[in-house]
PAKEPA-607552 format. One line per 3 residues: number of its first residue (from 1); their letters; for each residue x, y, z of C-alpha. Coordinates in nm, 2 decimals. Layout:
<rs>
NUM	A	X/Y/Z; ...
</rs>
This chain:
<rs>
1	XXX	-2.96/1.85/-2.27; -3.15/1.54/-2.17; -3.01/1.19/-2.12
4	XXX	-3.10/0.91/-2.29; -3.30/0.75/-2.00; -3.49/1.07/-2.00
7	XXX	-3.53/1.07/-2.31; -3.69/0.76/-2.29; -3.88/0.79/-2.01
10	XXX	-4.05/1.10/-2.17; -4.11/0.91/-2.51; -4.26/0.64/-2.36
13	XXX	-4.48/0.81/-2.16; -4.58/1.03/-2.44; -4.64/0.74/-2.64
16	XXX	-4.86/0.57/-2.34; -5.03/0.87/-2.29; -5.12/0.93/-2.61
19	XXX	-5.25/0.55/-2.73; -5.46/0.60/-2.43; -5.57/0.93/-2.55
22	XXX	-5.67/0.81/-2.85; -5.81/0.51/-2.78; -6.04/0.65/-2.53
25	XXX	-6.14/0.92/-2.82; -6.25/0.61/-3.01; -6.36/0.40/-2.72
28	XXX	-6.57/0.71/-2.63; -6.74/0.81/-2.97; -6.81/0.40/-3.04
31	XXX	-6.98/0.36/-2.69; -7.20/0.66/-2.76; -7.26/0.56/-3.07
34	XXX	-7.35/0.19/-2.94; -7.60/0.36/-2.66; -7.74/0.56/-2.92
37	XXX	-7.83/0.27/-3.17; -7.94/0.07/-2.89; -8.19/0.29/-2.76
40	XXX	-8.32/0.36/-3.12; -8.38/0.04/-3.18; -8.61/0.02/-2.83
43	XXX	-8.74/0.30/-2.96; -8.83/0.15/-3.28; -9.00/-0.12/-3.11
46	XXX	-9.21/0.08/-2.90; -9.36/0.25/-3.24; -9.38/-0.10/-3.36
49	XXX	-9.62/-0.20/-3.08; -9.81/0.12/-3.02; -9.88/0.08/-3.42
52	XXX	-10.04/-0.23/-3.32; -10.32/-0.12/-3.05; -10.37/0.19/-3.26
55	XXX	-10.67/0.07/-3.44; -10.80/-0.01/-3.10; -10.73/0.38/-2.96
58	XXX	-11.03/0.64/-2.94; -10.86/0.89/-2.75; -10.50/0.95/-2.86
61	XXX	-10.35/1.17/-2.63; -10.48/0.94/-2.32; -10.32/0.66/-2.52
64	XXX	-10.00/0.89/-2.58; -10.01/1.00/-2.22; -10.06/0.60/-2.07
67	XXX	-9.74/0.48/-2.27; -9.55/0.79/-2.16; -9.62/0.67/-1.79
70	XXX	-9.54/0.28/-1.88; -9.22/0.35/-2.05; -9.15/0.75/-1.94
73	XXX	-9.08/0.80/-2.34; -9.26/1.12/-2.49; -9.54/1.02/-2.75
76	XXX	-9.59/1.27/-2.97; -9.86/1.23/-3.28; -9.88/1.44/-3.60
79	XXX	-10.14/1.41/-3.92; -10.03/1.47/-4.24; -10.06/1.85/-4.26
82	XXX	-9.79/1.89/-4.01; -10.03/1.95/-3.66; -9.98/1.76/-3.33
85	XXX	-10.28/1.58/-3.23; -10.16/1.41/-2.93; -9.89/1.49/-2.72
88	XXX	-9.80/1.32/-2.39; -9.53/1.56/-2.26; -9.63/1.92/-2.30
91	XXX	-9.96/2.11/-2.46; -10.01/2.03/-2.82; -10.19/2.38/-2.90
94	XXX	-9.86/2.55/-2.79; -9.66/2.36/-3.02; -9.52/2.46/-3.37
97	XXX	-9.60/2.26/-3.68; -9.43/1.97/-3.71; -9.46/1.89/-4.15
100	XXX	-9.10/2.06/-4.17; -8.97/1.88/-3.91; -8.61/1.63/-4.05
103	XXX	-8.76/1.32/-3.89; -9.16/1.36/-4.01; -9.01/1.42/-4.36
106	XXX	-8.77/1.09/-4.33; -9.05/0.87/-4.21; -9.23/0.97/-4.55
109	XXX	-8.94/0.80/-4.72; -8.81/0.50/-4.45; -8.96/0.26/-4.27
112	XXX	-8.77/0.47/-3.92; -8.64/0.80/-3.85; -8.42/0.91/-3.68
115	XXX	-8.27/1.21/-3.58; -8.06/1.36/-3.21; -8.23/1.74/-3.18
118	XXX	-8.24/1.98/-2.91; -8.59/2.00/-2.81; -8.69/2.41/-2.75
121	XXX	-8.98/2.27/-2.56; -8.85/2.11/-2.30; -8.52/2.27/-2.34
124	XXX	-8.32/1.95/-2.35; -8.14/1.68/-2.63; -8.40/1.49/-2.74
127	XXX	-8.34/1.15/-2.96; -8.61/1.09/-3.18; -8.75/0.85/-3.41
130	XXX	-9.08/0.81/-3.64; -9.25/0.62/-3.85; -9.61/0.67/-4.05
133	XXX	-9.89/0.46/-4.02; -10.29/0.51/-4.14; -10.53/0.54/-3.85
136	XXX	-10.88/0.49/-3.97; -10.82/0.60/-4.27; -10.58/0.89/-4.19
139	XXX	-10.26/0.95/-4.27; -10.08/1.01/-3.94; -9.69/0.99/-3.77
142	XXX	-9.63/0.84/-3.45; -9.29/1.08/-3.27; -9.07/0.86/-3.00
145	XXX	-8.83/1.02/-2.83; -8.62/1.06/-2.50; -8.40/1.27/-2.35
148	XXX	-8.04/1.19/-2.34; -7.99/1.37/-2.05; -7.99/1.03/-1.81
151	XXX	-7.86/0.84/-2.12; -7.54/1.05/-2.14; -7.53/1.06/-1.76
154	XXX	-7.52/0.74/-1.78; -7.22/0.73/-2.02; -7.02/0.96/-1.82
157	XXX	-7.02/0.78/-1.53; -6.92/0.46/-1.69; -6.66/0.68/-1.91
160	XXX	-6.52/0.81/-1.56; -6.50/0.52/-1.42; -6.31/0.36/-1.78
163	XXX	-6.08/0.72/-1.71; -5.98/0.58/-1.35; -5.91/0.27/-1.45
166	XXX	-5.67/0.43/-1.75; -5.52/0.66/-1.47; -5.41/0.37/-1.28
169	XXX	-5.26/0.22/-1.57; -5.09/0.53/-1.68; -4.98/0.59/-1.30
172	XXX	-4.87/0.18/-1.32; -4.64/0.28/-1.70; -4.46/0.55/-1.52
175	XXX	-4.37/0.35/-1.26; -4.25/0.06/-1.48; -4.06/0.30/-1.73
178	XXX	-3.88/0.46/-1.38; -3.77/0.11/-1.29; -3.63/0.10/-1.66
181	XXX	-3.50/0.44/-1.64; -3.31/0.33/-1.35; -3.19/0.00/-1.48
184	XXX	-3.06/0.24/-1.80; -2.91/0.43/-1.61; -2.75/0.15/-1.42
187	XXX	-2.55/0.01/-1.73; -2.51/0.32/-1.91; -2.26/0.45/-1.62
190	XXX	-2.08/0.05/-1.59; -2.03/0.16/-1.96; -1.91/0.52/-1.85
193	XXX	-1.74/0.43/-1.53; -1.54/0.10/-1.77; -1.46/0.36/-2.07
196	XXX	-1.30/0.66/-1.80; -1.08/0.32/-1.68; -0.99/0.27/-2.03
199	XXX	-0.92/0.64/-2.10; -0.66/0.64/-1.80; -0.49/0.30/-1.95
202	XXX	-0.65/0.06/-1.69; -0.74/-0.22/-1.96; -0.80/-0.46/-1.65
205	XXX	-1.09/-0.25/-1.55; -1.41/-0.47/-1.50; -1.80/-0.40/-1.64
208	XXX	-2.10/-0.53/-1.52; -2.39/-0.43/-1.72; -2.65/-0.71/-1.61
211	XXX	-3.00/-0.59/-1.74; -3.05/-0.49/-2.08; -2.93/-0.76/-2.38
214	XXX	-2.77/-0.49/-2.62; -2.58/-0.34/-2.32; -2.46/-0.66/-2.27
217	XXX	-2.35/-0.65/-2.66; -2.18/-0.30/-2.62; -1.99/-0.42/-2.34
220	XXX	-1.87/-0.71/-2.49; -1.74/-0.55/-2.79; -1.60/-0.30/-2.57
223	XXX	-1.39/-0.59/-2.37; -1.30/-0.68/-2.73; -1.17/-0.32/-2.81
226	XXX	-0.97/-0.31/-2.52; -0.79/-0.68/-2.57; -0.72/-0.45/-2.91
229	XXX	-0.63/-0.18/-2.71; -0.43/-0.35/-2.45; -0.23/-0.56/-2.72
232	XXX	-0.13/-0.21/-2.96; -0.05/-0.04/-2.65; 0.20/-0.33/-2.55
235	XXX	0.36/-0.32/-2.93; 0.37/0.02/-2.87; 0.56/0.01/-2.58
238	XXX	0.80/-0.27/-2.71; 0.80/-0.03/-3.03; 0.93/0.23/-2.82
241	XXX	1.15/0.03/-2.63; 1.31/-0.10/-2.94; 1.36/0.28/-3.09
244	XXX	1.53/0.38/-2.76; 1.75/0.07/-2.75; 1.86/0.15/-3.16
247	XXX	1.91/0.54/-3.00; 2.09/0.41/-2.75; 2.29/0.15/-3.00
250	XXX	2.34/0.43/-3.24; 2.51/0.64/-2.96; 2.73/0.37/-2.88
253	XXX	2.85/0.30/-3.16; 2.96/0.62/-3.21; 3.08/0.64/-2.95
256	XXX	3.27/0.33/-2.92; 3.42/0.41/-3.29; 3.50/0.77/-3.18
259	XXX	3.65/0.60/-2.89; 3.86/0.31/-3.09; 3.90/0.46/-3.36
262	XXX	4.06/0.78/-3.22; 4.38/0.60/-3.08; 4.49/0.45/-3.41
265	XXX	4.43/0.80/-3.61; 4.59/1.00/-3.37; 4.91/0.77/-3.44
268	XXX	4.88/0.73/-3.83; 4.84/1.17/-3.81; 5.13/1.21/-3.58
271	XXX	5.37/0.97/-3.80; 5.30/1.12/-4.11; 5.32/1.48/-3.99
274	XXX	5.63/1.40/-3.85; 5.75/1.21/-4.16; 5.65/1.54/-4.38
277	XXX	5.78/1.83/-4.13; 6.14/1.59/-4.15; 6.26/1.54/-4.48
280	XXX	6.60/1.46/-4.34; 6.51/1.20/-4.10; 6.66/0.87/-4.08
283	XXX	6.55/0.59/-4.35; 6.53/0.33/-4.05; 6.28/0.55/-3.85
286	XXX	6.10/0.65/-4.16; 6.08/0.28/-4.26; 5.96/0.22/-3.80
289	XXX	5.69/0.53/-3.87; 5.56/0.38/-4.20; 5.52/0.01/-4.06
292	XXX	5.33/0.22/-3.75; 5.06/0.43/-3.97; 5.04/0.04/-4.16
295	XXX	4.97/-0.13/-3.82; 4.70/0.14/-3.73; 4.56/0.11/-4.05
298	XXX	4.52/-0.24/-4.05; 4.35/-0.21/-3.71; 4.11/0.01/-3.84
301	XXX	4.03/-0.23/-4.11; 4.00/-0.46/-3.90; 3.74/-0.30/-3.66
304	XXX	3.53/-0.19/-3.95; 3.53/-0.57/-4.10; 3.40/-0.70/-3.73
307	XXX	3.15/-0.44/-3.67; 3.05/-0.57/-4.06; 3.02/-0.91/-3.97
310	XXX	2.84/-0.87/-3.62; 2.59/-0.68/-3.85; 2.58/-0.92/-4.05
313	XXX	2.53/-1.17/-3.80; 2.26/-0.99/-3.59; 2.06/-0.96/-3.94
316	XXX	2.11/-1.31/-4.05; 2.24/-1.20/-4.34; 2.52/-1.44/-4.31
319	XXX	2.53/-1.84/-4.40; 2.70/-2.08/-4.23; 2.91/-2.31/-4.45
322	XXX	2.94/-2.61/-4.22; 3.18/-2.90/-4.30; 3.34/-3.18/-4.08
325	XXX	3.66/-3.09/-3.86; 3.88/-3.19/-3.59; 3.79/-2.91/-3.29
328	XXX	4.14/-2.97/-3.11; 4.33/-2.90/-3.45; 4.17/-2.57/-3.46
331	XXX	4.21/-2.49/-3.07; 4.57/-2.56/-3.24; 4.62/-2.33/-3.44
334	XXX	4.48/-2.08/-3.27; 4.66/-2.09/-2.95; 4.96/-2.11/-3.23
337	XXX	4.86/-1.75/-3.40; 4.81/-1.59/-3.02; 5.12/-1.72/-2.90
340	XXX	5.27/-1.55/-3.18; 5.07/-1.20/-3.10; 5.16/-1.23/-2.75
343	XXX	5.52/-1.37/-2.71; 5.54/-1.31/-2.34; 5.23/-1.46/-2.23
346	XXX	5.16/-1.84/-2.16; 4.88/-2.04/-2.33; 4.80/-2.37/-2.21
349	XXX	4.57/-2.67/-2.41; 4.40/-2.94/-2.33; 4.20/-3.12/-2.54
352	XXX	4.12/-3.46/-2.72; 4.08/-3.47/-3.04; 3.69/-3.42/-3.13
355	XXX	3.55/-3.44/-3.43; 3.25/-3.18/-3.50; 3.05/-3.02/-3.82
358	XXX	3.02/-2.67/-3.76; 3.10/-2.39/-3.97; 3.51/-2.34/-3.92
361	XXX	3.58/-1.99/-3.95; 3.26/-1.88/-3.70; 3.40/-2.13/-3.48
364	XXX	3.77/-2.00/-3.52; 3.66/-1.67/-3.46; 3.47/-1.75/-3.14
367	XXX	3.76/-1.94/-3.00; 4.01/-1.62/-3.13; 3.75/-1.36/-2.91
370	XXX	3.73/-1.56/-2.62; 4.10/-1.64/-2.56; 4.21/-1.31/-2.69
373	XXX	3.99/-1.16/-2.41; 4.14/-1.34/-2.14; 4.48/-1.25/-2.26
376	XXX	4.37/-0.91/-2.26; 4.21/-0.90/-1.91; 4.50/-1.12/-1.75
379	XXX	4.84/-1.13/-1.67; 4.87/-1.52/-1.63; 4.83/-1.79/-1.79
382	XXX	4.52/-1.91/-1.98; 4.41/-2.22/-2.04; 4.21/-2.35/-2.30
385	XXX	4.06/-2.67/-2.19; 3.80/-2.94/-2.44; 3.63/-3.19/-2.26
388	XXX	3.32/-3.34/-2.18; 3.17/-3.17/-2.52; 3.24/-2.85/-2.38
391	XXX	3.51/-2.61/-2.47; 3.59/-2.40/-2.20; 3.86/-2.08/-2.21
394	XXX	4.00/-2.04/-1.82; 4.20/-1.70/-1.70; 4.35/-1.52/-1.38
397	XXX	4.19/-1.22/-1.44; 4.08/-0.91/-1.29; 3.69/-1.10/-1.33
400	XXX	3.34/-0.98/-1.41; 3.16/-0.77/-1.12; 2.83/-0.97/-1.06
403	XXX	2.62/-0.68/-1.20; 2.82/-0.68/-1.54; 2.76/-1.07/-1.57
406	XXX	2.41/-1.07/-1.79; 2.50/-0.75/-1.99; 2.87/-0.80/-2.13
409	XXX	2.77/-1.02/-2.43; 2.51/-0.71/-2.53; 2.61/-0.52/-2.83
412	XXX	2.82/-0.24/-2.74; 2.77/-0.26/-2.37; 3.11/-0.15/-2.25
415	XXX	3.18/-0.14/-1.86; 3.31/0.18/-1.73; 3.65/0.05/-1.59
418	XXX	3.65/-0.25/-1.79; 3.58/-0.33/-2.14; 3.50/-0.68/-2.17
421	XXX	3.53/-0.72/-2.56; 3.86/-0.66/-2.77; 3.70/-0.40/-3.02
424	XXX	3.41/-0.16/-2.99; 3.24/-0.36/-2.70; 3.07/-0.63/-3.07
427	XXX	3.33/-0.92/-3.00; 3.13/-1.06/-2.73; 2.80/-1.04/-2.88
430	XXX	2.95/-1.19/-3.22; 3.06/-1.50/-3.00; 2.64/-1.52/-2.88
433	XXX	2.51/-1.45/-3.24; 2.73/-1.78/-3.35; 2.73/-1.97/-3.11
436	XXX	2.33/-1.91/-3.13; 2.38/-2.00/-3.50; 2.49/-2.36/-3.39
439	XXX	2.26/-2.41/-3.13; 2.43/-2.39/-2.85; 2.53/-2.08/-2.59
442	XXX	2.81/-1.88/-2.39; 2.85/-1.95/-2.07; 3.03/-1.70/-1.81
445	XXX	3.13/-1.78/-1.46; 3.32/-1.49/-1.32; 3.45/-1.37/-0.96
448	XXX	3.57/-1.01/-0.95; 3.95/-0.96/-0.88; 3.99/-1.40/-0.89
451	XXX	3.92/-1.45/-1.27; 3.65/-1.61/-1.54; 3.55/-1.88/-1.74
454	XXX	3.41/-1.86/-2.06; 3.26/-2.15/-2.19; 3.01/-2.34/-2.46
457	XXX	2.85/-2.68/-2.49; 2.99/-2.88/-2.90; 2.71/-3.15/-2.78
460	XXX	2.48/-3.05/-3.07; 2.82/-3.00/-3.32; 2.88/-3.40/-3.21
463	XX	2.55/-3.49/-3.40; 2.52/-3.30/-3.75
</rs>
C-alpha cells in the first residue's frame, strides 16, 4: 500500500506530466498550423506577383523555371482543360491532368486554394495553392507549391528543442515534489512518533511539525486532545482512587462494626441464654443480667447513632444551629458527666469564662471525644485547659507513634495496637468534620510512650 507522500509524489508528477503532454499536443498542432498559414500566405503572394508580369511572359515554362530558381518554389501552370503547360520542376508531358485536381477546382470558386497533398511526382508532401487568372485571353491556373519536407524539419527541430526544455522542467518538478515528499514525510512521523507517546500515556510528549500550515493545524488540535486526554485520565485516576478508598471504607466499616459490635452481642446472647437455661436463678442476678444485656444494648445504639451522625456530617447533611454560650460552662459540664463515667480517674480544668457562638451540642460532643479519648488511652490525670482562644485537652498517655500522627482523624483508620477513637475508629474524624464546620481545626502533638495533646483554635467562634 503506498503512503501518502507517495501518493503524492506520483499524482503530482502525473499531473505535471500530463499538462505538459497536453500542452505540447496543442502547442505542437497550433505551431504547425501557424508555419503552415504562414507559408501560404508567401505563397499567395508569390501568385499575386507572378500574375502581374504574366502579361509580359512569352515563354512560360522559362518564366516558371526562372522564379523556381529565385524562390526554389515549384511553378506549375494548367489551362482550363486540365493540361500542364509549364512546369518548372519535372517534365510536363509526363504529367497526369490536372482539371480534377482539389486545388484547380477550388481556385474556380476562391480567390486561393489551398490544399497539403503528397506529390507522386516527386514523391514528397507538397503544400499547394492556386489561383486563376486570363493570359491573353486564356483561361489558365497558376500551381504554387513547396515541399514540407525542410518546413517540418524545421518544426522538429524547434519542437525538440521546446521537448528539452520541458524535460528540464519535468526533471526540475520531480525534484521539487521529492523535497516536499520529504518535508511530508518529515511531519507526518512528528505526528506518528507524538501519537505512539500518547498511546503509551506520555501526554508530555513534544511535536515539531515545522513545514506544512495544516500539519501545524493537526498538531495543534492534537496538543488540544491530549490536555483532554491528560485531564480524563487524571479524573480517572482520582475516580479510581476514590472507588478504592469507599472499598477500602466499606471493609472497615465492617469490619470495625464486626469488631465493636461483636463484644456487646456476645454479652447480651450469653445473659439471656443463661437467664432462659435458669429458671431458678436468683431475682438479684436476674435483675445484674438484665441491666447487663440493657448496658450492651444501649452501646449499640449508641454506635449506630455516631456512625449516623459522622455520615451525616461527612455529607453535609447536617445544620448547625449556632447560638451564644459560655465555652467554660460547657467544659463544665462535661468534665461533670466523665467524672461520673469514670469515678476513679482525675479530671482537671482550667479555663476562664469565654463567651462564643457555635453550635452547642457539636461543640459538646467534640469536647466529650477528645477527653474521653485521653481517659481511655491514660491512666493519669487529664487536664482540660481554655486559654488564649484555644481549648486544648492534655493526657499521660501511651502517645501517638509519629507515623499514626496524619492518619488517626481519617475515617475508620484504626492502629493495629492502638485504636485512637472511642467507637469504630469515626469519633476522631467527627471531631475534624465539626470543627471544619466552624472554621477552625484539630491539632495533635503526640510523643509515643510520654502522652498527647489535642487541641483547637475558638478564635473564629470569638467573632460570630
Amino acid at each position: 500500500m503506498l503512503k501518502i507522500h507517495q501518493i503524492f509524489i506520483i499524482k503530482f508528477l502525473l499531473l505535471f506530466v500530463g499538462t505538459l503532454f497536453v500542452t505540447s499536443l496543442i502547442s505542437y498542432v497550433a505551431l504547425k498550423s501557424i508555419i503552415i498559414d504562414h507559408n501560404e500566405n508567401n505563397l499567395e503572394n508569390a501568385i499575386v506577383l507572378m500574375g502581374l508580369e504574366l502579361e509580359k511572359v512569352d515563354d512560360l515554362d522559362a518564366y516558371a523555371r526562372r522564379v523556381n530558381e529565385n524562390t526554389e518554389l515549384r511553378v506549375t501552370m494548367i489551362d482550363s482543360d486540365g493540361m500542364v503547360i509549364a512546369e518548372s520542376s519535372a517534365d510536363k508531358s509526363t504529367m497526369d491532368n490536372h482539371g480534377s485536381r482539389y486545388e484547380i477546382m477550388q481556385a474556380n470558386r476562391d480567390m486561393f486554394s489551398h490544399i497539403t497533398r503528397y506529390s507522386k511526382t516527386l514523391k514528397v508532401d507538397f503544400l499547394y495553392v492556386a489561383k486563376k487568372f486570363s493570359y491573353r485571353g486564356e483561361k489558365i491556373y497558376i500551381r504554387l507549391s513547396m515541399s514540407l519536407a525542410q518546413v517540418m524539419s524545421d518544426f522538429y527541430s524547434l519542437w525538440s528543442k521546446l521537448f528539452l526544455v520541458f524535460l528540464v522542467v519535468v526533471v526540475f518538478a520531480f525534484y521539487i515534489s521529492k523535497r516536499m515528499s520529504e518535508r511530508i514525510v518529515y511531519d507526518i512521523e512528528q505526528i506518528t512518533v507524538f501519537l505512539d507517546e500518547i498511546s503509551n500515556k506520555n501526554y508530555n510528549a513534544i511535536i515539531k511539525t515545522k513545514y506544512f500550515y495544516e500539519f501545524l493545524q493537526i498538531s495543534l488540535m492534537l496538543k488540544n486532545l491530549v490536555k483532554k486526554l491528560s485531564s480524563r485520565d487524571k479524573q480517572k485516576r482520582k475516580y479510581t482512587a476514590k472507588l478504592r478508598l469507599m472499598n477500602k471504607q466499606r471493609n472497615d466499616i465492617l469490619s470495625a462494626i464486626s469488631h465493636e459490635f461483636k463484644n456487646p452481642v456476645a454479652s447480651i446472647m450469653g445473659y439471656a441464654q443463661t437467664l432462659q437455661e435458669d429458671p431458678d436463678i436468683t431475682p438479684k442476678i436476674r435483675e445484674k443480667f438484665l441491666n447487663k444485656i440493657s448496658s450492651n444494648g444501649d452501646k449499640i445504639s449508641q454506635m449506630l447513632d455516631r456512625l449516623a451522625l459522622s455520615v451525616k456530617l461527612e455529607n453535609d447533611d447536617l445544620k448547625m444551629e449556632s447560638k451564644r454560650f459560655d465555652m467554660k460552662k460547657l467544659c463544665e459540664e462535661v468534665v461533670s458527666n466523665l467524672s461520673l463515667k469514670y469515678r476513679d480517674r482525675e479530671i482537671n480544668l482550667e479555663a476562664d469564662k469565654t463567651m462564643i457562638e457555635a453550635d452547642k451540642t457539636m461543640i459538646e460532643l467534640v469536647l466529650i471525644n477528645l477527653v474521653d479519648n485521653a481517659l481511655k488511652y491514660s491512666e493519669m490525670e487529664v487536664k482540660v485547659v481554655l486559654k488564649n482562644n484555644e481549648l486544648s485537652v492534655i493526657d499521660k498517655g501511651i502517645g501517638i507513634q509519629e507515623e499514626h500522627l496524619d492518619k488517626v482523624t481519617a475515617k475508620f483508620y484504626r492502629v493495629k495496637k492502638n485504636t485512637w477513637d472511642n467507637s469504630m475508629g469515626i469519633g476522631l474524624a467527627m471531631v475534624s468534620y465539626i470543627l471544619k464546620m466552624h472554621d477552625s481545626k484539630l491539632q495533635i502533638q503526640s510523643k509515643f510512650a510520654e502522652g498527647s495533646v489535642f487541641s483547637f483554635s475558638i478564635k473564629d467562634m470569638l467573632k460570630k
